[in-house]
N, C-alpha and C positions, 0 to 999 in steps of 0.2 A: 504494500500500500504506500502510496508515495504521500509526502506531509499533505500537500496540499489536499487530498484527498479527506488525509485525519482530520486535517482540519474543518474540512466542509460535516467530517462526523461528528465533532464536538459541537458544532452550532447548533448539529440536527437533534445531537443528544439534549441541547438544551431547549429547544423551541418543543421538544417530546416532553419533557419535564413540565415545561410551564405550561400542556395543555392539559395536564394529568395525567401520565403516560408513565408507568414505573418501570425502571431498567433493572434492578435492584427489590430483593424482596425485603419489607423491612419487618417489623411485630409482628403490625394487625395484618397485612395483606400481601397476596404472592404478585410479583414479580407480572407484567402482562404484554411485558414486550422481550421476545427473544432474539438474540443476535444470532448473525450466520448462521442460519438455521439451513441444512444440509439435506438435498433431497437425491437420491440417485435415479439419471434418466437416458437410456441408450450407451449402458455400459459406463456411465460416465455421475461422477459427484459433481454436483454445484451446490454454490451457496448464494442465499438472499442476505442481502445485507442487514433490511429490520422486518421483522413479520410482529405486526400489531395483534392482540389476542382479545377477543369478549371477556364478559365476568367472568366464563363458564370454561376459559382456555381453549376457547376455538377459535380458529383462525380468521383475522378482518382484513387486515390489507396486509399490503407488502411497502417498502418504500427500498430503493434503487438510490444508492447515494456515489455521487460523481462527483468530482474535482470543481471548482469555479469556472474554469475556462472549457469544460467537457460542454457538445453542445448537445443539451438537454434531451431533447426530441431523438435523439439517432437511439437512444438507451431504451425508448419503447420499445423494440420486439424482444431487447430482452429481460424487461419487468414483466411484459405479458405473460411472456414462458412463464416465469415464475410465478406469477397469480395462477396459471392455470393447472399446471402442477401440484401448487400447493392446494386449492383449491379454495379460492378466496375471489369477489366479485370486482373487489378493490386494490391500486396501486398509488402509488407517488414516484415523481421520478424527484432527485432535492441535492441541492446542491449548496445547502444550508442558507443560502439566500433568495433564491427561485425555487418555488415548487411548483410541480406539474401534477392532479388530481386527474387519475382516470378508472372509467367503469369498465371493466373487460365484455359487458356485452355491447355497448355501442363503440369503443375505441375510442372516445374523441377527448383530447387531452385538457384539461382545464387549468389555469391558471389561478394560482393560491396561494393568500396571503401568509398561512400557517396551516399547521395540522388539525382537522376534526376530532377533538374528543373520543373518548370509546362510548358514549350515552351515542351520540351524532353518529357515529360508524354504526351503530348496533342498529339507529333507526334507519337509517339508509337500507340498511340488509333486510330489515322487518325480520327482526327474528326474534323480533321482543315478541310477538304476536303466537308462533312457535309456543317462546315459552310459555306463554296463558296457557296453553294448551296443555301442557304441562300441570299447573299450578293449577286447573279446574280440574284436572283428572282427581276418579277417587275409588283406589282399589275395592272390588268386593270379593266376597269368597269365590264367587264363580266365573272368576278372570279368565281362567284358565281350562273352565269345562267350557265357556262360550266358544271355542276354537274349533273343536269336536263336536257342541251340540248348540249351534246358534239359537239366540231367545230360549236358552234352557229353562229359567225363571217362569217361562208360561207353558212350559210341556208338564201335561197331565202327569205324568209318572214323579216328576222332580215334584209336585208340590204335595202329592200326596208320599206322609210319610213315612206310612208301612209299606211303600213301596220305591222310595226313593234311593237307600242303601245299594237294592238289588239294581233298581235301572241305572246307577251310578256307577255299577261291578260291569253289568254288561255294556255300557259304554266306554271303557274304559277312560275313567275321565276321576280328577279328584278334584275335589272345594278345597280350597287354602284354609290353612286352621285360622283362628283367628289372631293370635299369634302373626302370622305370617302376613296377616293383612296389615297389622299395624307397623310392621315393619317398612313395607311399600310404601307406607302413607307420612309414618316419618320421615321417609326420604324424600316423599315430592313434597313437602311441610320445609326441607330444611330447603331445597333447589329451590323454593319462592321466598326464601331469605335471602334468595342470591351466593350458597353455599354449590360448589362442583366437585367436591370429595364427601363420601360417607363410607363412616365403618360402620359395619353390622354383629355386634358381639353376641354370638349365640352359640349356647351347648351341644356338639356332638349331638346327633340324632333327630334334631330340630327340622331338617327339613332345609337348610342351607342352598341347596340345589336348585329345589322346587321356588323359592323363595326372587331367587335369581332369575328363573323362568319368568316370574310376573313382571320382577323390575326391567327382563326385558321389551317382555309383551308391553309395557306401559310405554315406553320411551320411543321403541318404533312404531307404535299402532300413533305418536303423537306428532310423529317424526322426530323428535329432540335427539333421534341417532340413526342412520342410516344403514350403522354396520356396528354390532359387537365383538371386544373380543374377550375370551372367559380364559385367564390363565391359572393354570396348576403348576401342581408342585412334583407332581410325579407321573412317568410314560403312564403309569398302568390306571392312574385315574383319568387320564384324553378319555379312553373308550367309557368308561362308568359316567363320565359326566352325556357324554352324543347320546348315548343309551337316554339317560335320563331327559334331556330336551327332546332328544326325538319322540319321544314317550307321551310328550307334552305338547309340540309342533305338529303332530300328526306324522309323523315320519319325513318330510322334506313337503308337504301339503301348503303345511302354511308359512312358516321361516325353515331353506334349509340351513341345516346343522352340518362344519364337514370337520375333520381335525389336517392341520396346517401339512405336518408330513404328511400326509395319507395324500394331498393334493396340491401343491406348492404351484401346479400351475397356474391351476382357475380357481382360489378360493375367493379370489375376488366375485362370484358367483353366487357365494355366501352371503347369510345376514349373520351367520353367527358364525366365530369362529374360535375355536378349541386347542391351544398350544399351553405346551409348558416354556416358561422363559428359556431356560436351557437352547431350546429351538433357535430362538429368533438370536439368543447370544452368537449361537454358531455363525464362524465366516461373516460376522458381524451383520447376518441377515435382514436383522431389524433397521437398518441403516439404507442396505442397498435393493431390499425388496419391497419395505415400506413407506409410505408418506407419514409426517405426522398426524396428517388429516382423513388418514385411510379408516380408522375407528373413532367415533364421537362418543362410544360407551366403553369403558375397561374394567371389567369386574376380575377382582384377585381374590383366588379361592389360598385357606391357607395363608391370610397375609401378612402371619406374624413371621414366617420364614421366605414365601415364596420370592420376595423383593428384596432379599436381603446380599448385601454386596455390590458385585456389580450388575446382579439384575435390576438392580435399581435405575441404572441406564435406559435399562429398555421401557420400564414401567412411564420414567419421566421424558421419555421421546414423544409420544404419543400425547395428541393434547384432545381435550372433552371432560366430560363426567369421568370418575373413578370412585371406584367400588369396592372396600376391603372385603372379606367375609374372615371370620377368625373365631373359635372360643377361647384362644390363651394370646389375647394383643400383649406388644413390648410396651411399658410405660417405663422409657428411660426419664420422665422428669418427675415422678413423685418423689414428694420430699426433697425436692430442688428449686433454690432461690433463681430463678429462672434470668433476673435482672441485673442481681449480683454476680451471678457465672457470666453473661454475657458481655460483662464489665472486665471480670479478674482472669477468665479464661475461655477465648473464642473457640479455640482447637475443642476443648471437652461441649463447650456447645453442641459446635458444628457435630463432632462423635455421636453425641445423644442423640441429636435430632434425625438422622440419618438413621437410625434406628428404631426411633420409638414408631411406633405403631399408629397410635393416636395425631402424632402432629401430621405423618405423613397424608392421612385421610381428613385433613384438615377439623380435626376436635380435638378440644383440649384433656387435659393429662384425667383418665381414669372415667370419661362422659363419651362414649360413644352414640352416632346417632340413633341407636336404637340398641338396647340390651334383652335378652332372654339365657335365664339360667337355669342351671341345671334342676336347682329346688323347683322354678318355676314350672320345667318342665315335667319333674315328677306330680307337680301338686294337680295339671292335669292330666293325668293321666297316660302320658305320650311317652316317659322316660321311666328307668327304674332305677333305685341306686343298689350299691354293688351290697353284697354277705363279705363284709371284709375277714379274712383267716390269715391270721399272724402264724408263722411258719418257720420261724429264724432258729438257725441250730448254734450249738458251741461256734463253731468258726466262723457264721454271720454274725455271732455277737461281740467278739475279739476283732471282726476286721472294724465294725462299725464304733470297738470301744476306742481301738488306736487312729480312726480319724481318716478318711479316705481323703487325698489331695492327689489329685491329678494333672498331668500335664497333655494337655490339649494343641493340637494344631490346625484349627478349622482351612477346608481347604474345597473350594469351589470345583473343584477336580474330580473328588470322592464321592462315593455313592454314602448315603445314610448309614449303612451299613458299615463302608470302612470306614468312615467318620467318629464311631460307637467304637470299632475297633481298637482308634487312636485315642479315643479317653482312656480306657482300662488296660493301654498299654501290654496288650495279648501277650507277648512274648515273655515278659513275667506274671501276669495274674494271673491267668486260668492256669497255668503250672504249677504256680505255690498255692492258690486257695481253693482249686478243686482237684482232691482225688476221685478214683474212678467211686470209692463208697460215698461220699459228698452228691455224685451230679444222683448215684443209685439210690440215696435217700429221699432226694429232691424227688425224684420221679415216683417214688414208692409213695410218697406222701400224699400226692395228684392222683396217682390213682386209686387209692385209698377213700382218699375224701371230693376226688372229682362232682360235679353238681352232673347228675345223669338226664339224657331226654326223657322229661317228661310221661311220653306218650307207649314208647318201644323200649326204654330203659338202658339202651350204648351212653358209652359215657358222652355228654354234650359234647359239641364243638368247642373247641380248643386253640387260643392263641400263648406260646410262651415266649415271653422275652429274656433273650439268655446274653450271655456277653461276649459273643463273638462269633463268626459264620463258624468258624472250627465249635465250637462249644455247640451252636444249633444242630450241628450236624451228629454230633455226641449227643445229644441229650434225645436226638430223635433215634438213631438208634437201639439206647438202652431202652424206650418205652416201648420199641419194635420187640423187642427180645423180652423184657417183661408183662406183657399182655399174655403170651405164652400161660403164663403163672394166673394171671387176674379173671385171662377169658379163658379156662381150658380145654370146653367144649366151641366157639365160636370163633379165637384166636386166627386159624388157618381161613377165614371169609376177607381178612382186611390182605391177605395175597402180602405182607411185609409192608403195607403201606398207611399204618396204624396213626402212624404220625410221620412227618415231613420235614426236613428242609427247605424253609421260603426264603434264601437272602438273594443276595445279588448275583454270587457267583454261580450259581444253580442255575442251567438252561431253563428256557422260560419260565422265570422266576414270575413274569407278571401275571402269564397264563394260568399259573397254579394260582395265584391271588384273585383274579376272578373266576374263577371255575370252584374258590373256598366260600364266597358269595351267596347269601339266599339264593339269588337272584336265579346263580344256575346249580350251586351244590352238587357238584359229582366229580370233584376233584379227585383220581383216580377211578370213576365210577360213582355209581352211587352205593349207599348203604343193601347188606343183605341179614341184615341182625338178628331183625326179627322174623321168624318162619313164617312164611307163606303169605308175606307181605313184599308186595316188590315198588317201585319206585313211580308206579301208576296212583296206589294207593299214597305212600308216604315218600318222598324223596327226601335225602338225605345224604350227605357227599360221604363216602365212603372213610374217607381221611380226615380222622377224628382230632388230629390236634399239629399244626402249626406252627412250627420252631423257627422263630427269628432274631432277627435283631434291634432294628426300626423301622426296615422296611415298614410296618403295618401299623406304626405309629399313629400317622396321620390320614385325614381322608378318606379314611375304609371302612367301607358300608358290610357288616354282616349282622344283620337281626337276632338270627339264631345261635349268634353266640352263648355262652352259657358259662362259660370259665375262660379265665387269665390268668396268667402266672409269672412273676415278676421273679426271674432266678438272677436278678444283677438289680443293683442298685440303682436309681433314679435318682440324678443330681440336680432337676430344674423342676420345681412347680408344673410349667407349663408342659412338658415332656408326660409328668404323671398326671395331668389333666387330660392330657390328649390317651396315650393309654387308657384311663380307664375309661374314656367315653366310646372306648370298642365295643366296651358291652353294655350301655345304658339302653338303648333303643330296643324297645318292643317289639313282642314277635307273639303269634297266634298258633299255638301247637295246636293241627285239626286231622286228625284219621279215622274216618268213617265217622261215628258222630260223636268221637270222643273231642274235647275243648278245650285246653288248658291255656291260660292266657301267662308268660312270661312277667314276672312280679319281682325277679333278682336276678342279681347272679353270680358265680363265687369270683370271689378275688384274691389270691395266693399272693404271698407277701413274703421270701424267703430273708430280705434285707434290711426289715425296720424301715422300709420306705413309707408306712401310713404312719408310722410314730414320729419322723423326721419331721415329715409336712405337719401332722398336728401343732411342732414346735417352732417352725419354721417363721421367723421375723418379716413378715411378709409389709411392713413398713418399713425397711428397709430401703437406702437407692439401690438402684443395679450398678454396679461399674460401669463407667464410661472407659473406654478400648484406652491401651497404654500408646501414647507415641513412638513409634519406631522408625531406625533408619531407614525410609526408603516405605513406610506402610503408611498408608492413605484411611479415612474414618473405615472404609470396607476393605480392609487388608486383614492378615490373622493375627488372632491373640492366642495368648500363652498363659498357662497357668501351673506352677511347680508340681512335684510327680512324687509319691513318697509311698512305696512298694512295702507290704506285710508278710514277712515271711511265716507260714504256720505249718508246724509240723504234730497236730494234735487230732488225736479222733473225733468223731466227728459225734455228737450224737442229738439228737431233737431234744430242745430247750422248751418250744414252746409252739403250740397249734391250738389256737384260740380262734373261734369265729365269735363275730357279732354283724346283725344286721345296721347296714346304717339308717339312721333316721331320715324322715324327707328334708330336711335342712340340709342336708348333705356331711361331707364332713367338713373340719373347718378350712381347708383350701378350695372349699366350694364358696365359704362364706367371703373368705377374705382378696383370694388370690382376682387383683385388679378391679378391686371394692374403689368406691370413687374417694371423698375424701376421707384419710385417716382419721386416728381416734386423735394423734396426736396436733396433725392438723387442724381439725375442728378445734381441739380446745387452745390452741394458740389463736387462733381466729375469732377466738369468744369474747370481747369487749369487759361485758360483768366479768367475768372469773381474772380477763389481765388486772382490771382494777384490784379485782378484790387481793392480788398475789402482790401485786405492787403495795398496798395497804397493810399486806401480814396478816389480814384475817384470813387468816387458816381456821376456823369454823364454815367460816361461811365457802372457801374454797373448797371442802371437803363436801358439803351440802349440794354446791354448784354439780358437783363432779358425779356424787351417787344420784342427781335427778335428772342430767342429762346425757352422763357417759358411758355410767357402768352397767354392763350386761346388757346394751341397748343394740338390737338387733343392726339399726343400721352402722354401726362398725363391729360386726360378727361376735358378740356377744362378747365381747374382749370388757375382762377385767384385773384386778390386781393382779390374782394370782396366776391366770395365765400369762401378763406379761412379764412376770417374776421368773415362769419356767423358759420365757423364750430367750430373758435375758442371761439364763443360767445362773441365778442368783442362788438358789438352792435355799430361798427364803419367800416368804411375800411380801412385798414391799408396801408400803402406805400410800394412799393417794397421794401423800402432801410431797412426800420424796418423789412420785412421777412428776406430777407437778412441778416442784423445784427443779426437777433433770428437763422438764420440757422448755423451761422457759428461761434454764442457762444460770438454773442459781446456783446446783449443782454441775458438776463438770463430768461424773459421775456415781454409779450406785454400790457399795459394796458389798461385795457377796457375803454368806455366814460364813465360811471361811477365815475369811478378814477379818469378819466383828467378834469372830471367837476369838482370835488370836489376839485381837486390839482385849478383848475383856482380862483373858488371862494376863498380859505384860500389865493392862493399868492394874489388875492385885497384888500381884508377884510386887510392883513400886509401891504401892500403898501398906503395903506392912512387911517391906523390906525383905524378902523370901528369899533363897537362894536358887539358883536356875537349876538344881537339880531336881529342885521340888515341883517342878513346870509341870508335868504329866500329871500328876495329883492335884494340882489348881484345876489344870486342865479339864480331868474327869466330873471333879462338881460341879462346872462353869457349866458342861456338856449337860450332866443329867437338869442341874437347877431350870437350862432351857428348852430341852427335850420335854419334862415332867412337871406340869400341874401337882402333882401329890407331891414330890420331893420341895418343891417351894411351897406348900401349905403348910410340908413339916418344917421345915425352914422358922415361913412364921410362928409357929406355933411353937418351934422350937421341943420337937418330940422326935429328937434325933434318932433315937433307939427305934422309931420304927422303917429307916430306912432299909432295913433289911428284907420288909416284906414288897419293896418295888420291884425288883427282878431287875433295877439298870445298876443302882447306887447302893452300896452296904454299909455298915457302920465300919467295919474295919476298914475303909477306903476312907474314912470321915478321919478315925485315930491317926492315920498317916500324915496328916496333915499338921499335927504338934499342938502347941496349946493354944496356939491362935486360931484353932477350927470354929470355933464358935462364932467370935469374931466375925471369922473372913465368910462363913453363912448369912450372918446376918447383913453384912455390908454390901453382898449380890445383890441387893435389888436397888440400888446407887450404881452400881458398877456396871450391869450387864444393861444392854440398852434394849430398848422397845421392840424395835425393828428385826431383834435375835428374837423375841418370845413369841413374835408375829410367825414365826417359823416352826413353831411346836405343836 
């Protein structure tokens, strides 16, 4: 670019500024003018110099910038290409002192004093008009059966209602739950706010899919998008989502549905189109085979990962509406001074933002545009929660008591699989923590207490997440070879193929995942279990349980699942979100006129993973990625590796079930709950008064009538934030309190305050330190025991003998100051120790 040129850019960049035109995204609002924006045409990249954007990130003009002495007029044929191209009505040619205004369908170039505004651009295009269309729209249940049964609402059969269910079955057509309508409706609610991003946070089994079918039907039956495109996160989900539109479209009737590889020619042909980023990443397709204007709708299925890195390139190529869907969104800024980081450190900003979930679908930290959860979804009816069974042995208990720290190297290369590989660092862990009797007991225990079908009595379908493709691959053999033992008469019907290997490495690894699907169930065959029932009668996939690693993590639709089994640990919330929502969704076990309606289902837990997450600090920030030489916000992170060597037998600690309740358990309550506990009550005006004032009466009153055990921040109260803090006490309101609001710097554990108790006695009546242990022991029983301080007071020493903690001869050891140093415990030892007993 030669100066003069730059020059005639900074004029233009300012005369854009002063019409209201942003180059630059700032707090409140994105960015809506794009530079050198790159289109590939006849084997060949060009760039426009500025493409102007509506509210909504669609495209309005173009503007062509030349040098002073460049004569204007000659740059027409090629701003036109470019408007035409990009697909936009409007250009300028500007030379930051002359502008040239044209319409690409009559040609004729107009002279202009400045730039039209985006309100002025938007009216010239009439696409404000569009949007009403839009903003009058109003989902109803039967969005999606009108496609298939037009004016359903007046056909005889739809209104009468003992007969509606059946004419519903045989049309093959469903009503949107209601649920799912208010979610459409929140969305065209937030689009007439002038909002073009929404997340959609909803529970595994909700219906995610179908949901996306309407938001699409709403937008092109309005026009407001003329082409969608749905990305995934994984090849084997393309075909389960065509499936599901097609299901919905009428099979190519009314929108065809194609997925991008399957047709790379003509998907332009399409209204809807089906890829995973991966795709468009390649050979940097999305670049040279796309326009930015070629989809006005982008819905990301999965969007807490599928965008993550440098798929996020391709997400932010593409301009229009965008569409998260997700049940575990990233919220990199809770519990972040957002204005203060933006000041002290841009880099950790920019890190977070790039990540969080929430800001990329433009809502703020923990408010998405629409939420449905999992309690929500059991309470009607649609979801089940899991029979959690604790199952942890000796050596789950020793790895989990010496502390797992892992070294991680995330890597856009990797399949999910080797990804899980590189946390648990294969090559030492499954060699020091599993012997062959370990994976044998693990398996003994599942089949033992497997949940069986219902209906024919084979053990239900089966997913286990183990810690590594080599371990899947083991664990599915020993279940091959003990079934032998379990089935002795029916064993030789599963022909060796009892259970499976699903990872990556395994030829058509995807085809086994959907053939393991309600949908078609006959992954190796179908079931032969029960005598003289065949697959006409009851179908049932033959291959009763599923060894992987995360492949099946996310996105996987099976009903008739029935059990899970967690034989490896689970280090992220949202990973054991996504797991266990493999088997919340409803299923109707029906053989001949036998009914059983799915109400659970077991969940194996060989690692303390439900006891982690119960403790888990889920107010908490998340790290923001470390700066690296040469790593960018979407480059890898790292985190140190610390290997347990055990050479002990192995043997069952503990197999406890419990159902869980319809609240869920608490990472249903809490895990990306909107404002915290600790937030709200820094935000509380009375309560900062009253703490700045010292009235700690009335701060504690504040606190038990608006904080404690109050469902909307997950019934969190003292003492479970005492266990999360690992205090191994409960602490008092006034001490959160003081720690929330900085008067404290921290909280000490009992530990501490025992140790602080014994040195203030040992100095208060001058002891010698070898006498420590025996301070020590009273200090312990006085705050353990109510009855040992009642003798205390009462000073009826002789009957410590009958407590079973403290004795009199532990009391005589102490010399003739025993008395004394009893009686002065209750000066000594502090509140916040007896709060513990």
């Amino acid at each position: 670019m030669s100066d003069k040129e730059a020059l005639a850019r900074v004029k233009i960049d300012k005369l854009l500024e002063e019409s209201g035109w942003r180059l630059l995204d700032d707090n409140q609002k994105r960015k809506n003018v794009v530079l050198e924006q790159g289109y590939r045409y006849d084997k060949k990249t060009k760039f426009t110099d500025y493409l102007l954007l509506d509210a909504y990130s669609r495209p309005l003009a173009v503007i062509e910038a030349k040098k002073k002495d460049y004569p204007l007029r000659s740059a027409k044929a090629q701003a036109m290409e470019y408007a035409t191209r990009l697909g936009v009505r409007y250009f300028y040619l500007s030379n930051g002192e002359e502008h040239l205004f044209c319409d690409v369908q009559d040609g004729v170039l107009h002279p202009s004093d400045s730039f039209l505004n985006q309100d002025e651009l938007i009216a010239l295009t009439e696409n404000s008009d569009i949007r009403k269309k839009l903003w009058e729209e109003a989902c109803e249940d039967t969005l999606l059966a009108e496609i298939k049964v037009p004016n359903i609402q007046n056909n005889v059969k739809f209104k009468d209602e003992e007969l509606r269910d059946d004419f519903l079955k045989d049309s093959k057509v469903k009503l949107l739950r209601d649920y799912q309508v208010d979610a459409v409706n929140a969305i065209i609610e937030s689009a007439k706010q002038g909002n073009n991003r929404f997340l959609l946070e909803m529970a595994t089994g909700t219906g995610k899919t179908l949901t996306c079918a309407a938001i699409i039907e709403i937008f092109l039956k309005t026009k407001n998008a003329h082409r969608a495109l749905f990305l995934v996160d994984r090849i084997e989900l393309e075909n389960q989502a065509k499936r599901s539109f097609d299901g919905v479209f009428n099979n190519g009737q009314h929108y065809t549905v194609s997925i991008y590889k399957e047709g790379r020619d003509n998907w332009r042909a399409s209204q809807i189109l089906i890829t995973t980023v991966q795709s468009l990443l390649a050979q940097d397709r999305y670049q040279t085979e796309f326009l930015p204007s070629d989809f006005d709708l982008i819905i990301v299925d999965e969007a807490h990962r599928t965008i993550g890195g440098k798929a996020r390139e391709v997400f932010e190529y593409f301009v229009g509406y965008k569409i998260g869907l997700t049940a575990t969104p990233k919220d990199y800024f809770r519990g972040v001074n957002t204005k203060q980081l933006i000041s002290t450190n841009l880099y950790e900003y920019d890190a977070r933002a790039f990540r969080d979930t929430y800001l990329t679908f433009g809502c703020s930290s923990g408010k998405p545009t629409y939420e449905f959860t999992l309690a929500d979804g059991v309470k009607k009816g649609i979801l089940v929660m899991p029979y959690a069974i604790d199952a942890r042995t000796d050596i789950t208990y020793q790895l989990m008591d010496e502390g797992l720290k892992i070294y991680q190297t995330v890597s856009g290369e990797l399949t999910d699989d080797e990804q899980a590989e590189q946390i648990f660092k294969i090559n030492d862990f499954e060699k020091r923590l599993f012997s062959e009797n370990t994976n044998e007991m693990f398996c003994r225990m599942f089949l033992e207490n497997a949940k069986r079908d219902p209906l024919i009595g084979e053990i239900g379908k089966t997913i286990i997440f183990c810690v590594s493709q080599a371990h899947a691959g083991k664990i599915a053999n020993i279940l091959n070879s003990l079934i032998k033992e379990y089935e002795p008469e029916k064993w030789n019907r599963y022909s060796g193929h009892f259970a499976e290997q699903v990872t990556s490495s395994v030829e058509d690894h995807s085809k086994m995942t959907q053939l393991f699907t309600t949908e078609f169930n006959e992954l190796n065959g179908t079931s032969s279990y029960l005598d003289g029932c065949d697959s006409d009668d009851y179908k049932t996939s033959k291959t009763r349980v599923c060894c992987t690693v995360s492949m099946m993590t996310t996105g996987y639709d099976c009903q008739d699942l029935l059990n899970i089994c967690l034989m490896r640990p689970v280090l992220q919330p949202s990973e054991f979100i996504q797991i266990k929502g493999r088997g919340t969704r409803i299923f109707d076990f029906i053989l001949d006129r036998k009914f059983v309606k799915k109400d659970e289902f077991y969940f194996f837990d060989y690692f303390g993973n439900f006891e982690r997450f119960e403790y888990y600090d889920y107010d908490k920030k998340l790290k923001a990625p470390k700066q690296t030489s040469g790593t960018q916000p979407n480059g890898d992170t790292s985190v140190e590796n610390e290997t347990v060597t055990l050479n002990i037998p192995d043997e069952t600690v503990m197999l406890v079930g419990a159902k869980v309740g319809d609240d869920g358990m608490r990472i249903d309550r809490e895990f990306n709950k909107g404002t915290s506990l600790r937030e709200a009550m820094l935000a509380d005006e009375e309560l900062r008064e009253a703490v700045e004032k010292k009235n700690w009466d009335k701060v504690v009153r504040i606190v038990n009538e608006r904080y404690n055990n109050k469902q909307q921040y997950g019934y969190e109260n003292n003492e479970s934030i005492g266990k999360q803090m690992r205090l191994q006490r409960i602490p008092s309101w006034r001490e959160l309190v003081e720690l929330y609001y900085g008067i404290k710097t921290r909280l000490k554990t009992k530990e501490e305050l025992l140790q602080a108790a014994v040195t203030k006695c040992m100095q208060f009546f001058d002891i010698e330190e070898v006498k420590r242990k025996d301070i020590r022991k009273l200090v312990e029983a006085y705050v353990e025991s109510k009855e040992i301080r009642n003798y205390i007071s009462n000073e009826q020493y002789m009957l410590f003998d009958y407590t079973g903690i403290y004795t009199m001869q532990d009391f005589i050891r102490l010399g003739d100051k025993k008395k004394l140093i009893a009686q002065s415990l209750k000066d000594i030892v502090p509140q916040e120790l007896l709060r513990s007993a």
